[in-house]
RORO-846984 format. One record per residue: y, z, x of N, C-alpha, C in turn; residue in one letter. Coordinates in steps of 0.001 Angstrom, whole numbers, padded with zeros to 6 digits, always signed. Example, Ala and Ser with C-alpha at 12.3 -4.5 7.8 and 13.67 -1.06 7.14 Angstrom:
2
-005690+007800+013190-004500+007800+012300-003300+007800+013200A/-002250+007080+012850-001060+007140+013670+000030+007870+012900S/
This chain:
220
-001197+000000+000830+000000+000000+000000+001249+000000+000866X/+002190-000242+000314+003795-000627+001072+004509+000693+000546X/+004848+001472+001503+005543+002777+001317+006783+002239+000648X/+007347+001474+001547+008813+000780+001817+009357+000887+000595X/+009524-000013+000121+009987-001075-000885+009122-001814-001854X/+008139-001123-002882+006744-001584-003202+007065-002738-004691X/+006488-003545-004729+006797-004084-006161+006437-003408-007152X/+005466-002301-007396+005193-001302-008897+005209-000395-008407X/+005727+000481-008979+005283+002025-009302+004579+002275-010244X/+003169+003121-009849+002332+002765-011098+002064+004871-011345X/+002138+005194-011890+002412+006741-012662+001601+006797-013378X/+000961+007918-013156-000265+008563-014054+000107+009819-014159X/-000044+010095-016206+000120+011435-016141-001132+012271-016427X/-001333+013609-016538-002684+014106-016771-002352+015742-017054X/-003425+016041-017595-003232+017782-018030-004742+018153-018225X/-005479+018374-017777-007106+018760-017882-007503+018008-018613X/-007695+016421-017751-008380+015305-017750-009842+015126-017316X/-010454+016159-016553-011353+015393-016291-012502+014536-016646X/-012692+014594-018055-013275+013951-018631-013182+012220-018513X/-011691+012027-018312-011020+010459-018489-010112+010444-016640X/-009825+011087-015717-008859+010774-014759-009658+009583-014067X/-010920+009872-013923-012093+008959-012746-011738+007803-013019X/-011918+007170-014556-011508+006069-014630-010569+005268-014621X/-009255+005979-014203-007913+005297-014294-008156+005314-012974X/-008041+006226-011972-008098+006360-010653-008987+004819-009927X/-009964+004774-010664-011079+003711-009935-010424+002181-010293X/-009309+002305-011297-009231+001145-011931-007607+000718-011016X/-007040+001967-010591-005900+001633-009779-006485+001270-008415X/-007257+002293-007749-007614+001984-006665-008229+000400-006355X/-008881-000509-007348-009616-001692-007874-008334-002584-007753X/-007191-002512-007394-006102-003628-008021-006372-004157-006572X/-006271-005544-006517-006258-006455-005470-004642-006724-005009X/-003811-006816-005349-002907-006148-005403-002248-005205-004724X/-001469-005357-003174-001534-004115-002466-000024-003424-002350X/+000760-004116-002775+001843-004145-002648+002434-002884-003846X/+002059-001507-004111+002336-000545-004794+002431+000779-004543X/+002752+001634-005448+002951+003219-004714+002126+003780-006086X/+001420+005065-005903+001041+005628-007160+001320+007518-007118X/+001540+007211-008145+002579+008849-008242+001775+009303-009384X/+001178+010649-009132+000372+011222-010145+001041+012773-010832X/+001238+013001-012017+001881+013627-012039+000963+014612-012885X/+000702+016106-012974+000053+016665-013169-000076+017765-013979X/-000204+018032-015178+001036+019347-015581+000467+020445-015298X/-000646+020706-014254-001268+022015-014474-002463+022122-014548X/-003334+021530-014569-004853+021291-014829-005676+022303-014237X/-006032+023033-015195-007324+024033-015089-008344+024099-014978X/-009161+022498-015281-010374+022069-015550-010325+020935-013930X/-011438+020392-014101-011833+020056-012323-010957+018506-012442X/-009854+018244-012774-008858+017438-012376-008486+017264-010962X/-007670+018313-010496-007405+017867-009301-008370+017977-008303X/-009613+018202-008707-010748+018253-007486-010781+016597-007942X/-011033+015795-008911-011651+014616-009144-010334+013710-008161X/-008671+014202-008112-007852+013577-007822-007964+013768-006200X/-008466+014660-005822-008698+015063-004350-009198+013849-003498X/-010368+013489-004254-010852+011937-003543-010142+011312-003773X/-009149+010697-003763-008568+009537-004041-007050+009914-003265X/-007099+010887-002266-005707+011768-002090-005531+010492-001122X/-006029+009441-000529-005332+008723+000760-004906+007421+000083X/-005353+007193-001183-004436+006331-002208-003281+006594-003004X/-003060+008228-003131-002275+008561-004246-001173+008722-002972X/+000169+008270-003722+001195+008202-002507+001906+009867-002885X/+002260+010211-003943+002914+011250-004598+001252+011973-005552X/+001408+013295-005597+001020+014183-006579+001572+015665-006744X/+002106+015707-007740+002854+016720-008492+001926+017746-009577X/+001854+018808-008953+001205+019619-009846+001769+020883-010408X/+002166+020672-011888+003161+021840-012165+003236+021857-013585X/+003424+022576-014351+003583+022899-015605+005180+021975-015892X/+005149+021421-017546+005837+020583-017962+006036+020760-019032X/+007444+020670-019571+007402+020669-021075+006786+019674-022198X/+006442+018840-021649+005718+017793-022749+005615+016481-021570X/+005106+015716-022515+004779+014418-022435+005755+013292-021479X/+007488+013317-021798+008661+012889-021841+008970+013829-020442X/+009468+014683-020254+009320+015383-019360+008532+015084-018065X/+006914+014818-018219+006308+014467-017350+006429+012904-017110X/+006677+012431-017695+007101+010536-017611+008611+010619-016675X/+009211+011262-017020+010476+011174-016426+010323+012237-015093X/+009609+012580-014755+009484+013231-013428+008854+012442-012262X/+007799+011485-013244+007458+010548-012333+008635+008687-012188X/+009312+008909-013183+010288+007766-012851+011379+008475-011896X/+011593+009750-011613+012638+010572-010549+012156+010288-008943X/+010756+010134-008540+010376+009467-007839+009770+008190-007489X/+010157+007308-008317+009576+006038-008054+010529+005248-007514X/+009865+004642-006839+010765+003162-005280+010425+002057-005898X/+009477+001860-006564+009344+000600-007173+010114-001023-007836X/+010135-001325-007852+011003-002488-008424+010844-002207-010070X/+009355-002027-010512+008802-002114-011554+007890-000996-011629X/+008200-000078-012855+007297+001048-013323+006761+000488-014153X/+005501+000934-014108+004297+000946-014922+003375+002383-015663X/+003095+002740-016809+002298+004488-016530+001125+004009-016966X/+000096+004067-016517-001315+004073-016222-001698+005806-016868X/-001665+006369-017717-001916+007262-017956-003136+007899-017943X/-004257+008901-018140-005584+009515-018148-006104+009081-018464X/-007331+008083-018189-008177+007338-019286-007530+005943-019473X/-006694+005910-018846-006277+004122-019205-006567+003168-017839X/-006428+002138-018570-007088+001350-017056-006225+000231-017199X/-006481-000514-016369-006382-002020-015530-007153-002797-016532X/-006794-004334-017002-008172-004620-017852-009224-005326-016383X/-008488-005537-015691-009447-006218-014364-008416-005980-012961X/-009033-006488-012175-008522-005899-010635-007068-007040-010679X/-007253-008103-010808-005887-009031-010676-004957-008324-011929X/-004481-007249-012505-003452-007021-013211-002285-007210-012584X/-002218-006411-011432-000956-006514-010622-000458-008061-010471X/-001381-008573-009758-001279-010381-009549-000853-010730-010382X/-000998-010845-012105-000764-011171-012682+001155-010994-013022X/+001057-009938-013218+002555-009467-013224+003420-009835-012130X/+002878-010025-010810+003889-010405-010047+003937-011877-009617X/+003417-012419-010383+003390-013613-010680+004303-014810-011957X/+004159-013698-012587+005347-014055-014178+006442-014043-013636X/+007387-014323-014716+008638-014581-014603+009325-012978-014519X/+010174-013142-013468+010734-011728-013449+011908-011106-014318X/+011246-011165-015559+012255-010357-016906+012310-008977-016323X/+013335-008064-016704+013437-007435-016828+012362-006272-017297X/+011785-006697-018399+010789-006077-019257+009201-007429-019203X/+008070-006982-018642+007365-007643-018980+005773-007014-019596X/+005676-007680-020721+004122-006976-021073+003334-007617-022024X/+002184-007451-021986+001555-008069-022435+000280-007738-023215X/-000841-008254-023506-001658-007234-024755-002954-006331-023550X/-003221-005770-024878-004277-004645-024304-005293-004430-025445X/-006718-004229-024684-007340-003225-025199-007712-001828-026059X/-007703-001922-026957-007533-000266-027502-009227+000225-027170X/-009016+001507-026865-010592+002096-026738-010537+003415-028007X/-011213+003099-028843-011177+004613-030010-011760+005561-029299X/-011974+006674-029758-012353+007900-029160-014073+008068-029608X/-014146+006554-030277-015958+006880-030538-016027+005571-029900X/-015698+004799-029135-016094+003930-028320-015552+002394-028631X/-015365+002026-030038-014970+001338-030321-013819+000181-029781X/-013861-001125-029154-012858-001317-028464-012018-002874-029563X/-011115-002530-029295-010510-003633-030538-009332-004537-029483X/-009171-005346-029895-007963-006316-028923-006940-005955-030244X/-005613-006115-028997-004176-005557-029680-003552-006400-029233X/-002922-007564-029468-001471-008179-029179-000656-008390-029719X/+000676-008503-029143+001642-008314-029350+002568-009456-029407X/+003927-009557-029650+004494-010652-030408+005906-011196-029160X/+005909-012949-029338+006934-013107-028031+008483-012341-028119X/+008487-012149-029749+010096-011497-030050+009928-010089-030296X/+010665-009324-029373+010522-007972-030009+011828-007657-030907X/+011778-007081-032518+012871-006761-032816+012984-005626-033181X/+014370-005054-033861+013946-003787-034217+012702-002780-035309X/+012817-003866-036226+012090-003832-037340+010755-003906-036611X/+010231-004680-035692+008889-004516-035296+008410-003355-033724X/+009596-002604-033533+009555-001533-032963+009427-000560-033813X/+009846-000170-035143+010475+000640-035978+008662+000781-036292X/+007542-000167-036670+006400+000003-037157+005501-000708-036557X/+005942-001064-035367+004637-001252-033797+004863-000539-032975X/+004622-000976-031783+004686-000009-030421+004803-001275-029353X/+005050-001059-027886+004599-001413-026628+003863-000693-025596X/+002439-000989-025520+001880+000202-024886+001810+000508-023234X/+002251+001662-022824+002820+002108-021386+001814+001175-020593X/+000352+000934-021047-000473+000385-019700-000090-000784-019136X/+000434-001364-020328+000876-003076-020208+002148-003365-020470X/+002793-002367-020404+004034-003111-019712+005118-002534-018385X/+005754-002876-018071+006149-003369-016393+007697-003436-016921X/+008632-001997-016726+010022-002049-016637+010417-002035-015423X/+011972-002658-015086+012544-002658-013855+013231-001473-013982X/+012824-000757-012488+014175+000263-012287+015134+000739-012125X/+015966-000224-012459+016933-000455-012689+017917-000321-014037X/+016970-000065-015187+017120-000379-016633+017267+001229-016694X/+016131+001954-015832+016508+003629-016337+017215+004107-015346X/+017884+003346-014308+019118+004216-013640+020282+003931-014413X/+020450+002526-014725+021456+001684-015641+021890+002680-017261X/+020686+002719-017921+020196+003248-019395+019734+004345-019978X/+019304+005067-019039+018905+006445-018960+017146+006297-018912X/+017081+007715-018933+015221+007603-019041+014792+008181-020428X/+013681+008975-020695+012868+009458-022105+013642+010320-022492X/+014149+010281-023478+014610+011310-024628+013922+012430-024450X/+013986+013707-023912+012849+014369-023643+013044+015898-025267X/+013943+015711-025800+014356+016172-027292+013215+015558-028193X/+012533+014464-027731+011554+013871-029038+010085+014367-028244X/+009191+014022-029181+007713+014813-028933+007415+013155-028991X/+007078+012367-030024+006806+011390-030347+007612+009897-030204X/+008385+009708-030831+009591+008892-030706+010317+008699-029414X/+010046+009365-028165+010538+008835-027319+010591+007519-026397X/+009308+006929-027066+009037+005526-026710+010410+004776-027568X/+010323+004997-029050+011011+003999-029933+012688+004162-029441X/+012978+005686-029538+014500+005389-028674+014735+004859-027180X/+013749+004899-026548+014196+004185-025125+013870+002882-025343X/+013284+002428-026014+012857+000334-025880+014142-000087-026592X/+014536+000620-027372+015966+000221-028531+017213+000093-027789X/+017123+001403-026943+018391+001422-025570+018541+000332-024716X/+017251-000129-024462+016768-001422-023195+016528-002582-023727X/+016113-002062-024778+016033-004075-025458+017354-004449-025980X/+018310-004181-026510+019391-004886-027205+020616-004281-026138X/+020361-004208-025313+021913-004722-024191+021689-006003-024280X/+022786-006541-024355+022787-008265-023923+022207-008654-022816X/+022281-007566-021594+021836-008608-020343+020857-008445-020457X/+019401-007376-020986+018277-006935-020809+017404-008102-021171X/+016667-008738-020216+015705-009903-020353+014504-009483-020623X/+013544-010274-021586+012022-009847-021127+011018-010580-021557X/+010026-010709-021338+008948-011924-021208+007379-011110-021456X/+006953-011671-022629+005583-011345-023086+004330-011967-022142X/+003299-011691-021183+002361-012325-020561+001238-012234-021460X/+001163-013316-021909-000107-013783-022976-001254-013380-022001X/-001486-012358-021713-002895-011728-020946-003072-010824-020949X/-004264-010541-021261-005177-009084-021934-004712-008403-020075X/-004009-007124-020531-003524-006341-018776-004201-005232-018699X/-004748-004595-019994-004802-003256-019588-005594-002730-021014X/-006434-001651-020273-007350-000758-021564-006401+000816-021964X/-006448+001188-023443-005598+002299-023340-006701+002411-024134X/-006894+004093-023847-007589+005385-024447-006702+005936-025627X/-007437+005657-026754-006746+006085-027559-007487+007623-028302X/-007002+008342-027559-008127+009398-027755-006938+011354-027317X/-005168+010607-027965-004514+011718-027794-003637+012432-029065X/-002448+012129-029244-001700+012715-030022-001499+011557-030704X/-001918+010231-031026-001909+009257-031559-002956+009333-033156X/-004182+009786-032271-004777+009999-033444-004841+010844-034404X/-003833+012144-034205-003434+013068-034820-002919+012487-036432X/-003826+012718-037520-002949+012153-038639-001579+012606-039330X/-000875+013926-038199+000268+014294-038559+001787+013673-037732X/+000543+012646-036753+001456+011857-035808+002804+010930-036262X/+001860+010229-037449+002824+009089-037992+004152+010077-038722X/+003799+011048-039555+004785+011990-040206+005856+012255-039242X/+005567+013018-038604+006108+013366-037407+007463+012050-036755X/+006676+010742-036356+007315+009417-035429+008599+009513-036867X/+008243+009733-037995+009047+008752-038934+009936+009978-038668X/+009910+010855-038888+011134+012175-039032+011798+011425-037488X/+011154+011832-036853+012385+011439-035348+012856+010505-035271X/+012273+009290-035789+012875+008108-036159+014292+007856-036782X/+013951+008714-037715+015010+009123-038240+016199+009758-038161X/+016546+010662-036565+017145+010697-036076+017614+010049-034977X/+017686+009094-034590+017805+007722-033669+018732+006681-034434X/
């Protein structure tokens, strides 16, 4: 990896993962792709996490292990250290959909914002394809998503724009893409290619989740 000046910053967050860290870890370490930094951020893990992160300590460029107020909090601790051109969060359990992801991305056109579809994995195994649309607007932020594995912001957009709302539990995705997508200069480009597997196996599937997104929504 390139300490220097890397083209991704790729951020993983985790909190007594070990059930799911192995496989994000194997799937970063797998990128052909060398040109990156990986910053693991940790909130505390009690369960054999950071023993599983231990092997992998001469790949991980950054690891942070510390109690966090949430989710937003820990996302934005790992964008406080990233050199990257382009953040990416690879979160617990999420993967790469294959070793050329990186390639792929640094290969596209360099929008500002680039991403592209993914994998969903249910929490009983189930895996479904998810893609996503070339126009993002508000209305299809307001009742879709963009999911962290697959897409690729410049860092520039959260020194420029700020970073996660760390006031929201849920909604902090929908107020930061709203901040970054409708500046005029903010460019961005959909890569019609399956990038990445997400574990859907957190506060998503919570059926008090959606209740919840719409109230904060609602303050935005």
């Amino acid at each position: 990896m390139n300490n220097d000046t890397p083209k991704f910053s790729v951020i993983s967050i985790c909190l007594n993962e070990e059930l799911n860290i192995q496989r994000t870890c194997e799937s970063v370490c797998s990128q052909n792709h060398n040109d990156f930094e990986w910053i693991v951020i940790d909130g505390g893990s009690t369960d054999r996490t950071l023993h599983i992160l231990e092997k992998y300590s001469d790949k991980i460029t950054t690891l942070v292990t510390e109690p966090d107020s949430g989710i937003y909090n820990a996302m934005n601790k790992g964008i406080s250290m990233a050199s990257g051109e382009y953040v990416v969060f690879l979160n617990a359990g999420d993967q790469f959909f294959h070793r050329n992801t990186l390639n792929i991305i640094a290969a596209a056109p360099q929008m500002d914002i680039l991403y592209g579809d993914l994998i969903i994995t249910r929490a009983d195994g189930v895996e479904l394809l998810e893609t996503f649309p070339d126009r993002l607007t508000p209305y299809y932020l307001l009742w879709g998503w963009l999911p962290h594995p697959a897409t690729f912001i410049k860092m520039r957009l959260f020194k420029e724009f700020g970073v996660y709302d760390e006031s929201f539990r849920i909604a902090g995705d929908y107020d930061l893409f709203l901040r970054l997508l409708y500046k005029k200069e903010t460019t961005y480009h959909h890569v019609k290619e399956t990038l990445a597997k997400f574990f859907n196996g957190g506060i998503s599937t919570n059926p008090l989740h959606r209740k919840r997104l719409n109230k904060e929504q609602h303050l935005i």
